[in-house]
C-alpha positions as semicolon CSV with decimal commas, in nm:
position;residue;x (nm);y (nm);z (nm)
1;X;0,242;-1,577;-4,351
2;X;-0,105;-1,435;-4,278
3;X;-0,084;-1,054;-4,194
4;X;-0,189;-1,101;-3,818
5;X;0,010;-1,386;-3,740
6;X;0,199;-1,381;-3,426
7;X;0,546;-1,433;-3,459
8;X;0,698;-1,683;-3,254
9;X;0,945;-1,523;-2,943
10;X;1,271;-1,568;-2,975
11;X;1,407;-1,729;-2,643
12;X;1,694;-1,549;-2,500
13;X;1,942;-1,690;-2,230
14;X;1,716;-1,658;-1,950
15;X;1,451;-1,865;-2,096
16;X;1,099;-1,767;-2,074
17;X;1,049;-1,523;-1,838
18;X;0,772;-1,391;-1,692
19;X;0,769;-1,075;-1,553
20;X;0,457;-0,933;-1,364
21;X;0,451;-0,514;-1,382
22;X;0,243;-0,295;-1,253
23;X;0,176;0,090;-1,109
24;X;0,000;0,354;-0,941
25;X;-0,105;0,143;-0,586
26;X;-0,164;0,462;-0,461
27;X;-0,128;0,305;-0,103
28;X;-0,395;0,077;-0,169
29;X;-0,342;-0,236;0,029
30;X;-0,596;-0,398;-0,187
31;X;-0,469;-0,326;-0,478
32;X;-0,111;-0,478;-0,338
33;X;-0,276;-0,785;-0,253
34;X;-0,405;-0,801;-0,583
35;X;-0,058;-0,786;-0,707
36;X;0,066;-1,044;-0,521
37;X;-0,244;-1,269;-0,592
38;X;-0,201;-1,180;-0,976
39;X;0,143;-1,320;-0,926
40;X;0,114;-1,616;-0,729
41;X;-0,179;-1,763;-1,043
42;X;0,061;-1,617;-1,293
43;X;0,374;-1,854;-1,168
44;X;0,537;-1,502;-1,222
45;X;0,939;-1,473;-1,215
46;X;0,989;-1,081;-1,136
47;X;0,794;-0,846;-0,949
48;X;0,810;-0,490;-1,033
49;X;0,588;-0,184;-0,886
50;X;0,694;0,067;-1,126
51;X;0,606;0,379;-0,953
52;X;0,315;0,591;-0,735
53;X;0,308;0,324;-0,445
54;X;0,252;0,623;-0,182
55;X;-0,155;0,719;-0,115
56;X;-0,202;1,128;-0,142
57;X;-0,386;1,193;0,162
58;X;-0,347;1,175;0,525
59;X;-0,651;1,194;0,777
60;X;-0,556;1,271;1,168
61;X;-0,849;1,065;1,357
62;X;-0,873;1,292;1,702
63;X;-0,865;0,991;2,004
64;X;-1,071;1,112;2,227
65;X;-1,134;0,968;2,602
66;X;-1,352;0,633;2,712
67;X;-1,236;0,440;2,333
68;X;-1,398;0,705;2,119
69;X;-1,280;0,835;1,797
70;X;-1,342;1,110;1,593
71;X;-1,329;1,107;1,237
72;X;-1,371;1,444;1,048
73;X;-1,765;1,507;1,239
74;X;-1,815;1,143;1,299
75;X;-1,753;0,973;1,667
76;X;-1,718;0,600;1,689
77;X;-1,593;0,328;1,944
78;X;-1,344;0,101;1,869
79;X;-1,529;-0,110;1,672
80;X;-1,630;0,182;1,448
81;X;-1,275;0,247;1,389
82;X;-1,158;-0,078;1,240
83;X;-1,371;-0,050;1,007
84;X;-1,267;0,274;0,918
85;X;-0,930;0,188;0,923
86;X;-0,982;-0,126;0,674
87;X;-1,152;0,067;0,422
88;X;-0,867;0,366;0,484
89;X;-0,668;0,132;0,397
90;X;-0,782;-0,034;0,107
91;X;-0,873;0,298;-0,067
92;X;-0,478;0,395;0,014
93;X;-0,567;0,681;0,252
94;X;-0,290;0,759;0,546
95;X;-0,465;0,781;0,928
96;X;-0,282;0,868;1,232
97;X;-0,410;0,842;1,542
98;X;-0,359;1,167;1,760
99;X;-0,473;1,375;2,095
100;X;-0,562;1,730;2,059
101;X;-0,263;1,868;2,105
102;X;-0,078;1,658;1,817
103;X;-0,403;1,711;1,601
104;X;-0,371;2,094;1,673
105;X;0,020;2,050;1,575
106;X;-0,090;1,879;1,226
107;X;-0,310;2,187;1,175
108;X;-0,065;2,470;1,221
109;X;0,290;2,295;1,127
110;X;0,336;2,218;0,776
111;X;0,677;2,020;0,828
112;X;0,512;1,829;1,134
113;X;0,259;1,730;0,884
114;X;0,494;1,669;0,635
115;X;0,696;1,412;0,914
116;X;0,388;1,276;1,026
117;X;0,308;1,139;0,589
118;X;0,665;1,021;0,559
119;X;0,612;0,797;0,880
120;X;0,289;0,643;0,805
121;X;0,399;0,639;0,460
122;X;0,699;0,372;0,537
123;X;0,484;0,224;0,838
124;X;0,267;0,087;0,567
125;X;0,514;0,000;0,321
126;X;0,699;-0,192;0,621
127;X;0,344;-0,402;0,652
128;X;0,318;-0,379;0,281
129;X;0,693;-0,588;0,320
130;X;0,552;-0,829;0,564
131;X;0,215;-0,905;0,402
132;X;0,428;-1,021;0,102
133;X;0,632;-1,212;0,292
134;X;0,384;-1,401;0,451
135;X;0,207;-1,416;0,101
136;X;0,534;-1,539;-0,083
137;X;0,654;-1,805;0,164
138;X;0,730;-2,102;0,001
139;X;0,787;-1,926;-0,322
140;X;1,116;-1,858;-0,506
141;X;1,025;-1,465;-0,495
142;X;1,124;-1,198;-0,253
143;X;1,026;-0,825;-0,224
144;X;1,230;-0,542;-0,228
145;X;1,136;-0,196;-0,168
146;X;1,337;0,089;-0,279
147;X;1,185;0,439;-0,162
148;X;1,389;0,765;-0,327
């Protein structure tokens, strides 16, 4: 037996199992894609996010009128905005969308912000849920999300 050999597993009752882990998403829908990609060419048995799936930051985009938007010192239309939004999204920033008066409420009231995080935080696990879902059909694997 040669000092670097690999040992042979020892199969247990459930077989061989594969079992695809991984951590710190960070809210980035990219990097949950990835995941579910990675598990889908893996043939992967379990799925398991082991932690950090929230993003840290939340931006308030100020709506303001005739489709504009304005993001930190930039305005854009509509169009503008998507794409903002995509790469908020795959980077695992938080946006909500807000008039003046709910951007001057983020501001000054640090449990409205704090609301305001826990919503879009579970709005985008929810579309995490469905993206995976969608991505899963005809699979034998299923998503569940437990949030503590």
């Amino acid at each position: 037996m040669g000092l670097f050999k690999k040992n042979k597993p020892e199969t247990n009752r459930l077989g061989n199992l594969k079992i695809l882990f991984t951590t710190d998403l960070h809210g980035s829908e990219t990097a949950f894609r990835k995941f579910l990609n990675t598990a889908l060419m893996t043939k992967a048995d379990v799925l398991i996010i082991g932690g950090d799936l929230a993003g840290k930051s939340l931006v308030p985009i100020l709506a303001l009128s005739e489709g504009k938007f304005k993001v930190f010192d930039k305005v854009v239309g509509r169009e503008g905005l998507e794409d903002i939004i995509k790469h908020y999204k795959s980077i695992g920033t938080y946006y909500t969308i807000v008039d003046e008066k709910e951007y001057h409420e983020l501001e000054e009231d640090k449990n409205k912000l704090e609301e305001e995080f826990k919503k879009v935080i579970l709005e985008r696990l929810n579309e995490w849920s469905r993206i995976a879902e969608e991505k899963l059909k005809g699979t034998n694997l299923t998503i569940s999300m437990f949030i503590i």
